[in-house]
N, C-alpha and C positions, 0 to 999 in steps of 0.2 A: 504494500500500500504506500502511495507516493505523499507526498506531504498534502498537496492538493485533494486527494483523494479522502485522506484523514480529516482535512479542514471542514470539506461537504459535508463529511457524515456527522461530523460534532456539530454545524449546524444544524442536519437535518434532524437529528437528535432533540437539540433545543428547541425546535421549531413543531416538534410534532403537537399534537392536543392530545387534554388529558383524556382519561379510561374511569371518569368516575363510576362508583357501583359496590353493589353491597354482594358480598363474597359469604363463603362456608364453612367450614374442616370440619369431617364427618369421620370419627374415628369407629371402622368398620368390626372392632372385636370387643367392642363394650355395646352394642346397640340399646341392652338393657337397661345398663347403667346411667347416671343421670352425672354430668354431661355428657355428654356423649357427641352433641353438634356446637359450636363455636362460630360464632357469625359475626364480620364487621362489617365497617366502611371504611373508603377508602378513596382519594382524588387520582388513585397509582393500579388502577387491576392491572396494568400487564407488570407490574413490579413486586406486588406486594406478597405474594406466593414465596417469591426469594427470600428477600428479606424475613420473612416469619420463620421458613423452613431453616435457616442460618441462624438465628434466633437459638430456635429449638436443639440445633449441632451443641451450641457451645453451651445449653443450659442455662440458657440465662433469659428468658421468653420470663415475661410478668405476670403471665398468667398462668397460675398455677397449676389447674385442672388438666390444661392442655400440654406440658410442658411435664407434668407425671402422667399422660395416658401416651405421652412419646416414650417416656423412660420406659414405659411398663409394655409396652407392644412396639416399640419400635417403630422406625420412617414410615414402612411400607402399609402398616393397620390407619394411615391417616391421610385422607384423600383430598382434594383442595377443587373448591367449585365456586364459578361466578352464575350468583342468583339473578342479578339485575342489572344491568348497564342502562345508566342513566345518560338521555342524549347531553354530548358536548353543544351549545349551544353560545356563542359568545356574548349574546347581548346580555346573561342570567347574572347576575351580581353576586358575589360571593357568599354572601349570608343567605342568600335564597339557596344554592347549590346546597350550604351547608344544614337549611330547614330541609332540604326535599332528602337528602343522606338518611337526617335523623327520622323523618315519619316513615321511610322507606326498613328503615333496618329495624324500628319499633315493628310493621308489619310483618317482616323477617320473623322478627323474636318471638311475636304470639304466632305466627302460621307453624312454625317447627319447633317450638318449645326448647330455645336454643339461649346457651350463654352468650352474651354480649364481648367480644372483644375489644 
């Protein structure tokens, strides 16, 4: 990759729009157990999968449930899903993006009976 080549893409990097939307972690060997589903929001879905799962590597993930149903079954028993992508719209002002997140991941929380993130 040429220097020019590298420039582009760090632009086109910066320049892309965000993936707003309310995500899952469904840990598939406790179904019974209570948590068992993990749900947030997020301004970042095509990022936030990493980040959590890197989290979770080093032990240090804040949330506690999630973070011993990794210790206790391991990467593979925890699955990762985007529930809702919210349109990118440029005119929506921030505080409105940030109310339509929170009623969006409240409907999350009561439809699948899921800890909040």
């Amino acid at each position: 990759m040429t220097g020019i080549d590298r420039k582009r893409a760090v632009a086109a990097y910066k320049e892309r729009k965000a993936a707003y939307g309310i995500y899952a972690i469904r840990c598939a060997v406790q179904p019974d157990l209570r948590p068992h589903i993990w749900i947030g929001q997020t301004p970042t879905l095509d990022t936030i999968r990493n980040r959590i799962w890197f989290t979770l590597r080093l032990g240090t993930n804040p949330h506690r449930s999630l973070q011993d149903a990794w210790h206790r079954h391991g990467a593979d028993s925890l699955t990762f899903e985007v529930l809702e992508r919210l349109e990118d719209e440029d005119d929506i002002l921030p505080y409105i993006r940030t109310a339509q997140l929170k009623d969006r991941l409240a409907h999350w929380r009561a439809v699948l009976d899921a800890q909040v993130i």
